[in-house]
KOLKOL-760277 format. One line per field, with one value per residue (C-alpha): residue number from 1; residue in three letters; x, y, z. Coordinates in steps of 0.1 Angstrom, whole numbers, plus 5000, padded with zeros to 4 digits. Layout:
pos = NUM:...
code = Ala:...
east = X:...
north = Y:...
up = Z:...
! end
This chain:
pos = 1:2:3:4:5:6:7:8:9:10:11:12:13:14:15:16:17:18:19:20:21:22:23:24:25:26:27:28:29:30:31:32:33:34:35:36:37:38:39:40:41:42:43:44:45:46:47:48:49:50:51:52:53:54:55:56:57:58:59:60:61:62:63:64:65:66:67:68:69:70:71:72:73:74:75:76:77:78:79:80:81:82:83:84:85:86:87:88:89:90:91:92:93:94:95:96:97:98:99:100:101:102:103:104:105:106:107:108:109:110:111:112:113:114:115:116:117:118:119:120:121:122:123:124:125:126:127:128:129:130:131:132:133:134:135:136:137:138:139:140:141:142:143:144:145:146:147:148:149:150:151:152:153:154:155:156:157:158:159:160:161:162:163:164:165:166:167:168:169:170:171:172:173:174:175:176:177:178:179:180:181:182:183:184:185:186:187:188:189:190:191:192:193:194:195:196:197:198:199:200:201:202:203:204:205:206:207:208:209:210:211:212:213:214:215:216:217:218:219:220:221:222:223:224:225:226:227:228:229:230:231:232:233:234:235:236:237:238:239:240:241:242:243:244:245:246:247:248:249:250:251:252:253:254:255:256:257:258:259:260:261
code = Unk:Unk:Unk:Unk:Unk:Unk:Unk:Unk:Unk:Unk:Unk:Unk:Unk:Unk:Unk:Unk:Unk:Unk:Unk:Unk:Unk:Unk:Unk:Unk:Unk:Unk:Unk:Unk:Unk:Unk:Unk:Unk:Unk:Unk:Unk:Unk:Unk:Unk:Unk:Unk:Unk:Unk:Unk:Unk:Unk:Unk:Unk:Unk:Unk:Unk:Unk:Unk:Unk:Unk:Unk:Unk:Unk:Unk:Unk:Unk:Unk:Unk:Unk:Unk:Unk:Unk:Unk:Unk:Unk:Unk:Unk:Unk:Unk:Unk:Unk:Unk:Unk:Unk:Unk:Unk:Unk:Unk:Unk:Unk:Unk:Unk:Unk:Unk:Unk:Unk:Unk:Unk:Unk:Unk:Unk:Unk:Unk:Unk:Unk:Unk:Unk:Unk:Unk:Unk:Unk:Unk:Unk:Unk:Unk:Unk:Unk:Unk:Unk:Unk:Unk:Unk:Unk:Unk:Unk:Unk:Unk:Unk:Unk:Unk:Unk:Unk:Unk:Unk:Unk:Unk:Unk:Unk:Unk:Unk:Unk:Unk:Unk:Unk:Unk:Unk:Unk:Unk:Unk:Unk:Unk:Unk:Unk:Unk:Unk:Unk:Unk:Unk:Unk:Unk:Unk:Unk:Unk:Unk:Unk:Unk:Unk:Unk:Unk:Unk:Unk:Unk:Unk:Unk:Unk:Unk:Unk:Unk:Unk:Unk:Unk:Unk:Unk:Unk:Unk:Unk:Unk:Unk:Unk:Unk:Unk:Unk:Unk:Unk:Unk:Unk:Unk:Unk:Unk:Unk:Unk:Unk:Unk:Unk:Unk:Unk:Unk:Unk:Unk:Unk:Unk:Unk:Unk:Unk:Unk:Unk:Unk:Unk:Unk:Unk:Unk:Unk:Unk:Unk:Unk:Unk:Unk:Unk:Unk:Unk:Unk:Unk:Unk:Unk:Unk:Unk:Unk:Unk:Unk:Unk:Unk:Unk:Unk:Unk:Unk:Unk:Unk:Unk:Unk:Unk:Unk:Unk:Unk:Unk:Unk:Unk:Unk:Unk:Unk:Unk:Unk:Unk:Unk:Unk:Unk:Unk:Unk
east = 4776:4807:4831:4862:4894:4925:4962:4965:5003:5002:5027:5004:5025:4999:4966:4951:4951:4935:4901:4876:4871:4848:4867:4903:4923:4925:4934:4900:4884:4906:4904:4867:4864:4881:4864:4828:4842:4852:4823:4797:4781:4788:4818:4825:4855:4865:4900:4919:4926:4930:4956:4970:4982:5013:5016:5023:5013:5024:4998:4967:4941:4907:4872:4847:4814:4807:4795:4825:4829:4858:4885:4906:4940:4917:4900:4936:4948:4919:4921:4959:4954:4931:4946:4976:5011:5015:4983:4983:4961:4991:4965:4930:4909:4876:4864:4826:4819:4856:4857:4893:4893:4865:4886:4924:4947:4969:4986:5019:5041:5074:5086:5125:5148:5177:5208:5230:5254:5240:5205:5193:5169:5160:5143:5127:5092:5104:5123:5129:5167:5185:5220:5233:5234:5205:5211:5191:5196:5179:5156:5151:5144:5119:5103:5101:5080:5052:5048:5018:4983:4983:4962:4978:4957:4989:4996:4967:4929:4903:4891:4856:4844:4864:4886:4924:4935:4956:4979:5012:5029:5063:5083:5118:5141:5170:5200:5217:5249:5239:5256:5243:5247:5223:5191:5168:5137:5111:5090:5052:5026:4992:4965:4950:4965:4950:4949:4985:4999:5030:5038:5038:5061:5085:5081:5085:5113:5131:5133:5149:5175:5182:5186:5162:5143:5151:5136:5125:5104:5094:5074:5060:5046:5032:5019:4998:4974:4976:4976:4988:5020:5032:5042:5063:5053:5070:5063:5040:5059:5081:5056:5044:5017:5035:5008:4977:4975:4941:4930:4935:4909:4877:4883:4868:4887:4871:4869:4916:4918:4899:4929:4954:4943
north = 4903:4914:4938:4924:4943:4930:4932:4919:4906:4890:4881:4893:4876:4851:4870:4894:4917:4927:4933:4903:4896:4868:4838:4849:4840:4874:4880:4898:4863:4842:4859:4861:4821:4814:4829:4820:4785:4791:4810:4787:4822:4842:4870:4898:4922:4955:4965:5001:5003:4981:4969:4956:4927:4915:4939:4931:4939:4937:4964:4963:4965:4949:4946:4922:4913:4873:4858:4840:4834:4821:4850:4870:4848:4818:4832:4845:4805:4795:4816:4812:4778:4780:4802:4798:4805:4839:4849:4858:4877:4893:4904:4910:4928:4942:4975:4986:5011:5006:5012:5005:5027:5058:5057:5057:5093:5078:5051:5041:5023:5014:5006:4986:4996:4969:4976:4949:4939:4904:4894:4882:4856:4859:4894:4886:4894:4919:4949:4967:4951:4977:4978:5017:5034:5062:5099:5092:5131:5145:5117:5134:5165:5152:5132:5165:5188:5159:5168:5185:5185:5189:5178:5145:5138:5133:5099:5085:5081:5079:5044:5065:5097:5122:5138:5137:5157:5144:5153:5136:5139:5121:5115:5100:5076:5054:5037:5013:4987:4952:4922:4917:4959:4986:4986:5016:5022:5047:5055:5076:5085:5101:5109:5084:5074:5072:5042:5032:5065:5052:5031:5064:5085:5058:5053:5092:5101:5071:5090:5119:5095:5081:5115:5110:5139:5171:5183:5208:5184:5165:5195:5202:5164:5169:5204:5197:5171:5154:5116:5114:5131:5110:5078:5058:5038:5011:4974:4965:4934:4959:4980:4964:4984:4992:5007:5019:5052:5053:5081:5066:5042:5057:5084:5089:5104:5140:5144:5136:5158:5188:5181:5184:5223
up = 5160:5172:5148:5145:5135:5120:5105:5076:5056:5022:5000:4969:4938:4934:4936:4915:4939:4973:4960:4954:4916:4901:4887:4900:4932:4948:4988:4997:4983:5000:5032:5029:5019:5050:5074:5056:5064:5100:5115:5092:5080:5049:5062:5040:5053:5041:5041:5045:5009:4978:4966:4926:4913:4927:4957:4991:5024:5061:5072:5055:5077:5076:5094:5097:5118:5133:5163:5176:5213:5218:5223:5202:5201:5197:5164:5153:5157:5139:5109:5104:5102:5072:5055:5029:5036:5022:5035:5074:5104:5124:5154:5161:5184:5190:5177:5176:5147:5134:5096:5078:5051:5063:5098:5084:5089:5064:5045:5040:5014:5002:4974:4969:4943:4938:4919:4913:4888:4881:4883:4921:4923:4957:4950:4915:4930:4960:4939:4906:4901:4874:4867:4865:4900:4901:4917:4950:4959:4924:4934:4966:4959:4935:4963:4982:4957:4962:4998:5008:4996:4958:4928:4920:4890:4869:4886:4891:4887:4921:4930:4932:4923:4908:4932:4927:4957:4986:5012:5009:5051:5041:5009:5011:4997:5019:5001:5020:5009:5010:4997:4961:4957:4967:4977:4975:4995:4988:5019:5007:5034:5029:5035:5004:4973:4933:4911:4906:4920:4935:4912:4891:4917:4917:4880:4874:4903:4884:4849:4868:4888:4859:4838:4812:4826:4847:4876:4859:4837:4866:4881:4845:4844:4881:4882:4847:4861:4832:4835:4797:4802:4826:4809:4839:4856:4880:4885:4912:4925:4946:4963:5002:5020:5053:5074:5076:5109:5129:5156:5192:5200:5211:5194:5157:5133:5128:5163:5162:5130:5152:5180:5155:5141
! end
Protein backbone atom coordinates (compact mmCIF):
# COMPACT_ATOMS: atom_id res chain seq x y z
CA UNK A 1 0.00 0.00 0.00
CA UNK A 2 1.14 3.17 -0.88
CA UNK A 3 -0.16 6.53 1.12
CA UNK A 4 -1.40 8.82 -1.06
CA UNK A 5 -1.73 12.69 -0.33
CA UNK A 6 -3.96 15.10 -1.93
CA UNK A 7 -5.58 18.66 -2.50
CA UNK A 8 -8.83 18.67 -2.38
CA UNK A 9 -11.51 21.83 -3.97
CA UNK A 10 -15.21 21.41 -3.61
CA UNK A 11 -17.95 23.52 -4.35
CA UNK A 12 -19.83 22.20 -1.03
CA UNK A 13 -23.59 23.78 -1.77
CA UNK A 14 -24.78 20.40 -2.63
CA UNK A 15 -23.40 18.17 0.15
CA UNK A 16 -23.97 17.97 3.64
CA UNK A 17 -20.81 18.62 4.31
CA UNK A 18 -17.19 17.20 4.18
CA UNK A 19 -17.64 14.53 6.63
CA UNK A 20 -19.30 11.08 5.49
CA UNK A 21 -22.94 10.69 6.92
CA UNK A 22 -25.31 7.69 6.24
CA UNK A 23 -28.09 8.33 3.74
CA UNK A 24 -26.87 11.90 2.59
CA UNK A 25 -24.66 13.06 -0.38
CA UNK A 26 -21.67 14.45 1.56
CA UNK A 27 -17.97 15.19 -0.17
CA UNK A 28 -16.02 12.68 2.17
CA UNK A 29 -18.66 9.95 0.71
CA UNK A 30 -18.37 10.93 -2.64
CA UNK A 31 -14.80 11.19 -2.73
CA UNK A 32 -14.54 7.88 -0.94
CA UNK A 33 -17.23 6.11 -3.55
CA UNK A 34 -15.02 7.09 -6.23
CA UNK A 35 -11.95 5.86 -5.45
CA UNK A 36 -13.64 2.43 -3.92
CA UNK A 37 -14.63 2.24 -7.62
CA UNK A 38 -11.33 3.02 -9.15
CA UNK A 39 -8.77 1.07 -7.23
CA UNK A 40 -11.61 -2.05 -6.97
CA UNK A 41 -10.88 -2.03 -2.97
CA UNK A 42 -12.80 -0.26 -0.20
CA UNK A 43 -10.69 3.44 0.16
CA UNK A 44 -11.40 5.42 3.11
CA UNK A 45 -9.44 9.00 3.29
CA UNK A 46 -9.17 11.34 6.10
CA UNK A 47 -9.11 14.94 5.48
CA UNK A 48 -7.26 18.11 7.40
CA UNK A 49 -10.45 19.17 8.96
CA UNK A 50 -14.20 18.92 8.41
CA UNK A 51 -16.11 20.94 6.96
CA UNK A 52 -20.43 22.05 7.32
CA UNK A 53 -22.96 22.10 5.12
CA UNK A 54 -22.61 24.38 2.24
CA UNK A 55 -18.95 25.31 2.70
CA UNK A 56 -16.40 25.32 0.22
CA UNK A 57 -12.94 24.37 -0.31
CA UNK A 58 -9.95 24.97 -2.60
CA UNK A 59 -7.48 23.50 0.08
CA UNK A 60 -8.63 20.81 1.98
CA UNK A 61 -6.36 18.32 2.16
CA UNK A 62 -6.74 14.57 2.32
CA UNK A 63 -4.94 11.14 2.61
CA UNK A 64 -5.50 7.90 1.55
CA UNK A 65 -3.69 4.30 1.23
CA UNK A 66 -4.14 1.93 -2.42
CA UNK A 67 -2.04 -0.08 -4.53
CA UNK A 68 -2.02 1.82 -7.72
CA UNK A 69 0.89 1.59 -10.00
CA UNK A 70 0.41 3.71 -12.49
CA UNK A 71 1.86 7.23 -11.42
CA UNK A 72 0.74 10.16 -9.77
CA UNK A 73 -0.70 12.40 -12.74
CA UNK A 74 -2.20 9.18 -14.04
CA UNK A 75 -4.27 8.49 -10.80
CA UNK A 76 -5.03 12.32 -10.68
CA UNK A 77 -6.68 11.88 -14.47
CA UNK A 78 -8.38 8.99 -13.34
CA UNK A 79 -10.11 10.31 -10.29
CA UNK A 80 -11.10 13.59 -11.91
CA UNK A 81 -12.83 11.80 -14.38
CA UNK A 82 -15.16 10.10 -11.90
CA UNK A 83 -15.77 12.49 -9.96
CA UNK A 84 -18.56 15.30 -10.25
CA UNK A 85 -17.99 18.75 -11.45
CA UNK A 86 -17.78 20.57 -8.21
CA UNK A 87 -15.78 17.97 -6.74
CA UNK A 88 -11.91 17.92 -7.84
CA UNK A 89 -8.15 16.42 -6.81
CA UNK A 90 -6.02 19.59 -7.65
CA UNK A 91 -2.60 17.42 -7.12
CA UNK A 92 -1.30 14.39 -5.61
CA UNK A 93 1.80 12.96 -4.38
CA UNK A 94 3.24 10.42 -2.27
CA UNK A 95 3.77 10.75 1.45
CA UNK A 96 4.56 7.74 3.84
CA UNK A 97 3.23 8.41 7.46
CA UNK A 98 1.52 11.69 6.16
CA UNK A 99 -1.61 12.37 8.39
CA UNK A 100 -3.85 15.56 7.22
CA UNK A 101 -5.27 16.66 10.23
CA UNK A 102 -2.46 15.24 13.25
CA UNK A 103 0.31 16.77 10.75
CA UNK A 104 -1.29 20.37 9.89
CA UNK A 105 0.46 23.90 11.59
CA UNK A 106 -2.68 25.54 10.65
CA UNK A 107 -5.70 26.21 8.66
CA UNK A 108 -7.00 28.85 6.87
CA UNK A 109 -10.37 30.39 5.73
CA UNK A 110 -12.15 33.13 4.34
CA UNK A 111 -15.17 34.18 4.44
CA UNK A 112 -16.88 37.00 1.51
CA UNK A 113 -18.97 39.69 2.60
CA UNK A 114 -20.97 41.31 -0.46
CA UNK A 115 -22.71 44.63 -0.24
CA UNK A 116 -24.67 45.60 -3.00
CA UNK A 117 -27.65 47.64 -3.55
CA UNK A 118 -29.68 45.04 -5.45
CA UNK A 119 -29.57 41.42 -5.00
CA UNK A 120 -26.61 39.50 -7.15
CA UNK A 121 -27.39 36.27 -8.37
CA UNK A 122 -24.16 35.20 -9.37
CA UNK A 123 -22.98 35.17 -5.62
CA UNK A 124 -26.24 33.68 -3.96
CA UNK A 125 -24.16 30.67 -2.65
CA UNK A 126 -20.51 32.51 -2.52
CA UNK A 127 -21.22 35.58 0.05
CA UNK A 128 -23.39 37.17 2.79
CA UNK A 129 -24.97 40.01 0.23
CA UNK A 130 -26.32 42.97 2.88
CA UNK A 131 -27.31 46.33 1.87
CA UNK A 132 -25.81 49.06 4.57
CA UNK A 133 -21.97 49.46 4.26
CA UNK A 134 -20.32 47.95 7.56
CA UNK A 135 -17.26 49.83 9.53
CA UNK A 136 -14.47 47.43 8.24
CA UNK A 137 -11.93 49.33 10.77
CA UNK A 138 -14.22 48.70 14.10
CA UNK A 139 -14.37 45.35 12.32
CA UNK A 140 -10.63 45.31 12.44
CA UNK A 141 -9.75 45.94 15.50
CA UNK A 142 -12.29 43.34 16.59
CA UNK A 143 -10.52 40.88 14.35
CA UNK A 144 -7.32 41.79 16.14
CA UNK A 145 -8.23 41.07 19.92
CA UNK A 146 -8.84 37.28 18.54
CA UNK A 147 -5.18 36.94 17.69
CA UNK A 148 -3.21 34.86 19.84
CA UNK A 149 -3.85 31.70 21.79
CA UNK A 150 -7.02 32.19 23.82
CA UNK A 151 -9.98 30.17 25.15
CA UNK A 152 -12.37 30.40 22.22
CA UNK A 153 -15.09 28.45 23.96
CA UNK A 154 -17.54 31.41 23.21
CA UNK A 155 -17.69 30.53 19.45
CA UNK A 156 -17.59 27.21 19.28
CA UNK A 157 -17.70 23.67 20.66
CA UNK A 158 -14.49 20.94 19.96
CA UNK A 159 -15.13 18.34 17.22
CA UNK A 160 -13.62 15.89 20.14
CA UNK A 161 -12.88 16.21 23.57
CA UNK A 162 -13.26 19.18 25.46
CA UNK A 163 -10.60 21.61 24.81
CA UNK A 164 -11.55 25.04 23.47
CA UNK A 165 -8.11 26.58 23.19
CA UNK A 166 -6.32 27.72 20.00
CA UNK A 167 -3.92 29.93 18.59
CA UNK A 168 -5.30 32.29 16.08
CA UNK A 169 -1.61 33.56 13.79
CA UNK A 170 -3.72 35.98 11.42
CA UNK A 171 -7.00 37.95 11.62
CA UNK A 172 -7.89 40.46 8.94
CA UNK A 173 -10.46 41.77 6.77
CA UNK A 174 -9.83 43.34 2.85
CA UNK A 175 -12.59 45.56 1.20
CA UNK A 176 -12.22 46.00 -2.32
CA UNK A 177 -14.65 47.96 -5.12
CA UNK A 178 -16.06 45.64 -7.53
CA UNK A 179 -18.73 46.17 -10.02
CA UNK A 180 -22.09 45.08 -8.23
CA UNK A 181 -20.52 47.15 -4.86
CA UNK A 182 -18.12 46.00 -2.21
CA UNK A 183 -16.92 42.95 -1.48
CA UNK A 184 -15.46 42.04 2.00
CA UNK A 185 -13.05 39.27 2.77
CA UNK A 186 -12.28 37.94 6.14
CA UNK A 187 -8.96 36.09 6.13
CA UNK A 188 -8.64 33.57 9.79
CA UNK A 189 -5.53 31.34 10.33
CA UNK A 190 -4.92 28.83 13.22
CA UNK A 191 -3.71 26.62 14.59
CA UNK A 192 -7.42 24.61 14.69
CA UNK A 193 -10.81 25.83 14.67
CA UNK A 194 -14.22 24.77 16.99
CA UNK A 195 -17.51 23.68 15.67
CA UNK A 196 -18.90 26.65 13.63
CA UNK A 197 -16.27 29.08 15.04
CA UNK A 198 -15.84 31.30 12.15
CA UNK A 199 -18.93 31.39 11.25
CA UNK A 200 -19.28 32.91 14.82
CA UNK A 201 -16.30 35.61 14.30
CA UNK A 202 -17.72 36.69 11.29
CA UNK A 203 -21.22 36.44 12.70
CA UNK A 204 -20.02 38.47 15.94
CA UNK A 205 -17.36 41.09 14.19
CA UNK A 206 -20.61 41.75 12.02
CA UNK A 207 -22.85 42.97 15.05
CA UNK A 208 -19.96 45.46 15.83
CA UNK A 209 -19.61 46.66 11.99
CA UNK A 210 -22.93 46.96 11.93
CA UNK A 211 -23.24 48.93 15.48
CA UNK A 212 -25.51 46.77 17.15
CA UNK A 213 -22.69 46.03 19.55
CA UNK A 214 -19.48 47.90 20.83
CA UNK A 215 -16.20 46.76 21.09
CA UNK A 216 -16.44 46.82 24.24
CA UNK A 217 -19.30 44.17 24.22
CA UNK A 218 -17.48 42.28 21.71
CA UNK A 219 -14.61 41.52 24.23
CA UNK A 220 -17.26 40.90 27.01
CA UNK A 221 -18.90 38.04 24.61
CA UNK A 222 -15.31 36.66 23.78
CA UNK A 223 -13.47 36.87 27.10
CA UNK A 224 -16.66 34.98 29.03
CA UNK A 225 -16.32 31.57 27.22
CA UNK A 226 -19.70 31.36 27.07
CA UNK A 227 -21.21 29.83 23.93
CA UNK A 228 -24.70 31.18 25.07
CA UNK A 229 -23.90 34.81 24.97
CA UNK A 230 -22.81 34.81 21.67
CA UNK A 231 -25.94 34.56 19.49
CA UNK A 232 -24.38 35.47 15.72
CA UNK A 233 -23.70 33.51 13.72
CA UNK A 234 -23.06 33.84 9.78
CA UNK A 235 -24.22 31.61 6.96
CA UNK A 236 -21.94 28.96 5.87
CA UNK A 237 -22.45 29.25 2.05
CA UNK A 238 -19.72 32.13 2.21
CA UNK A 239 -16.97 30.46 4.09
CA UNK A 240 -14.13 28.39 1.45
CA UNK A 241 -11.34 26.58 3.38
CA UNK A 242 -8.19 28.21 1.76
CA UNK A 243 -5.38 26.15 2.99
CA UNK A 244 -4.33 23.78 5.16
CA UNK A 245 0.12 24.56 6.29
CA UNK A 246 2.33 21.39 6.78
CA UNK A 247 6.07 21.16 8.20
CA UNK A 248 8.52 20.70 5.16
CA UNK A 249 8.42 17.30 3.91
CA UNK A 250 10.42 14.92 5.82
CA UNK A 251 10.00 16.72 8.55
CA UNK A 252 7.15 15.89 11.22
CA UNK A 253 5.57 18.43 12.84
CA UNK A 254 6.92 18.47 16.47
CA UNK A 255 10.23 18.15 15.32
CA UNK A 256 9.26 22.11 12.85
CA UNK A 257 7.42 23.40 16.03
CA UNK A 258 10.91 22.70 18.11
CA UNK A 259 12.76 24.94 15.11
CA UNK A 260 10.42 27.49 15.56
CA UNK A 261 11.07 28.19 19.63
Amino acid sequence: MTRFRATLAYEGTAYKGYQVQPNVPTVQGIVEAVLTDLLQQETRITGAGRTDTGVHATGQVIAFDAEWKHGNQALLRAVNAKLPDEIALQDITQHANFHPRFDALSRTYRYQIAVVEVRQPLLTKRAWQMHDMLDIDVMQHAAENLLGEHDFAAFGNPPQGNNTVRTVFRSVWQAEQMPFGIQLNYEVEATAFLYHMVRRFVGLQVAVGKGRISLDEFEAIFRSCDLNRNKWVAPPYALTLIEVTYPPMGMSRDEYIKTQE
